[in-house]
N, C-alpha and C positions, 0 to 999 in steps of 0.2 A: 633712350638716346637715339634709337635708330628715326622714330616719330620724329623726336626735333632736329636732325638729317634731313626727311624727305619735307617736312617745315620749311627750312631755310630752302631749300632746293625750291620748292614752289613757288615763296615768294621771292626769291632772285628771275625766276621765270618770271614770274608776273610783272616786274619791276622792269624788265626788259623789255616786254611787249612795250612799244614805246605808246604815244598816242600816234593816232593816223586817221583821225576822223577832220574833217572840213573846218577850219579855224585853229587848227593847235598844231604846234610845231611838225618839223617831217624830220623823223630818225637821219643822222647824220650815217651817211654809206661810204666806206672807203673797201676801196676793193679794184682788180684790175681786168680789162675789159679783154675781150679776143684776140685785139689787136696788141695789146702790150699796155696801154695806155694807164694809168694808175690815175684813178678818180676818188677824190675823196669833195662830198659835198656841200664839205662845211670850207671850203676853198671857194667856193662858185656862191659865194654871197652876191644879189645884184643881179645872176642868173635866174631865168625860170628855167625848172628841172622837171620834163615831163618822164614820169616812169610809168613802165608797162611791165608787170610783171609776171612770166609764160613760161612755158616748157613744150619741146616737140610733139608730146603727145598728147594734149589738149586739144583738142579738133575746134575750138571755139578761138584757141590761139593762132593755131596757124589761119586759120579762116580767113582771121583778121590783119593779116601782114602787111598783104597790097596796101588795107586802110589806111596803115599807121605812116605806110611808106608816101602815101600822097600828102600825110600830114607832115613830114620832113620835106618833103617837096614843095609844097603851098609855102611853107615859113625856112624856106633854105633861104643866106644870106642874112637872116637876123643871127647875130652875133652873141644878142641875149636869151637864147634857147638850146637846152643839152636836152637832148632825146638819148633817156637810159631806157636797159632790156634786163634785166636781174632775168636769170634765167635758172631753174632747176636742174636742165640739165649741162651734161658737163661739156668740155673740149670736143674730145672726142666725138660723140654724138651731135656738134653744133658744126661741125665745119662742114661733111658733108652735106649736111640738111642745110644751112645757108650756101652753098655752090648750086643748090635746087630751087630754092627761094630765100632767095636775099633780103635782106633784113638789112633798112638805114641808120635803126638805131644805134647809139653801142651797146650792142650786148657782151656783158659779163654772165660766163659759164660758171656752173658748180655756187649757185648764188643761195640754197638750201637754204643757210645759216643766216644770210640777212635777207631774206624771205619772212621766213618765221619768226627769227628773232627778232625781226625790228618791225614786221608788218604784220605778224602773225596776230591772230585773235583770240582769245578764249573760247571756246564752243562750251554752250550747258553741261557737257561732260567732263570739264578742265583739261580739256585737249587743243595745243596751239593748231590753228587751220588758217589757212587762207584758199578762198575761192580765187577762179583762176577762169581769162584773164582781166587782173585787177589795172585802174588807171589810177594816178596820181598826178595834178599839177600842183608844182610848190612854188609860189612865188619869189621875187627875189629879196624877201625879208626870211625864207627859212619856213613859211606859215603853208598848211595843204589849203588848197583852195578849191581844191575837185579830189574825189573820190568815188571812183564807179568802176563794177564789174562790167564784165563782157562786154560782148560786141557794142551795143549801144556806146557803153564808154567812148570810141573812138569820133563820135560827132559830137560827145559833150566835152573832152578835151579841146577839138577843133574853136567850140563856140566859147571855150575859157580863154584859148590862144587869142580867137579875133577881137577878145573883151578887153585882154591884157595891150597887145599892139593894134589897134583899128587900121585899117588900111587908110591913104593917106588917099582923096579925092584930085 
């Protein structure tokens, strides 16, 4: 009995990791950000939803903030781009660390559970993981269209954005 327990439990895990590789749908995220704001991304149909997914103590994450921050800069004003921060760590730990280096996106604290649950991967050991930090652009059909870790990710986001909107001549 207990065997077909830890059964259903795996494959409910497994069922969960949703897809999140380039051409297949992007896990629907509902959750609420720093600021109060309640996001859920099956609302933002029509939206591209660029996600960056980090925690404080990432050194490869905070590295990368400025980056992200010039990329909310560069495409401020387009009304069809949500810049999300799924973040591992919580409230607490984000408020002061953002008064230090601020961060454009919105970041959603305490983000564990749709980190892993909906972005996580199975590693050869059937352990959920995600590498850290990961990029995601979803177009506005729902579809990932970029997928890339670390720093690099922040110039192949950029060059998905300028593929999506071309600057007008």
């Amino acid at each position: 009995m207990k065997y077909l327990i830890a059964f259903s439990a795996i494959l409910i895990l497994s069922l969960s990791v949703f897809a999140q590789n380039k051409g297949e749908p992007a896990p629907t995220v509902f959750a609420t950000t720093l600021d109060g704001k309640v996001i859920n991304t099956s609302d933002l149909k029509g939206k591209v939803v660029v996600l960056n997914l980090w925690f404080i103590n990432c050194p490869n994450c905070v590295e990368e903030i400025q980056k992200l921050n010039g990329l909310v800069d560069e495409f401020q004003g387009n009304p069809n781009i949500i810049f999300l921060a799924p973040a591992i760590s919580s409230e607490k730990e984000l408020v002061p660390f953002l008064k230090k280096n601020p961060f454009k996106y919105q970041v959603i604290p305490s983000s564990q559970n749709i980190i892993l649950g909906k972005f996580g991967t199975m590693d050869k050991n059937g352990q959920l993981s995600t590498p850290f930090p990961m990029h995601y652009v979803v177009d506005g059909n729902g579809t990932i269209t970029l997928k890339m870790q670390g720093i690099k990710g922040v110039e192949a986001v950029r060059a998905e954005l300028r593929k999506m909107f071309p600057k007008k001549s």
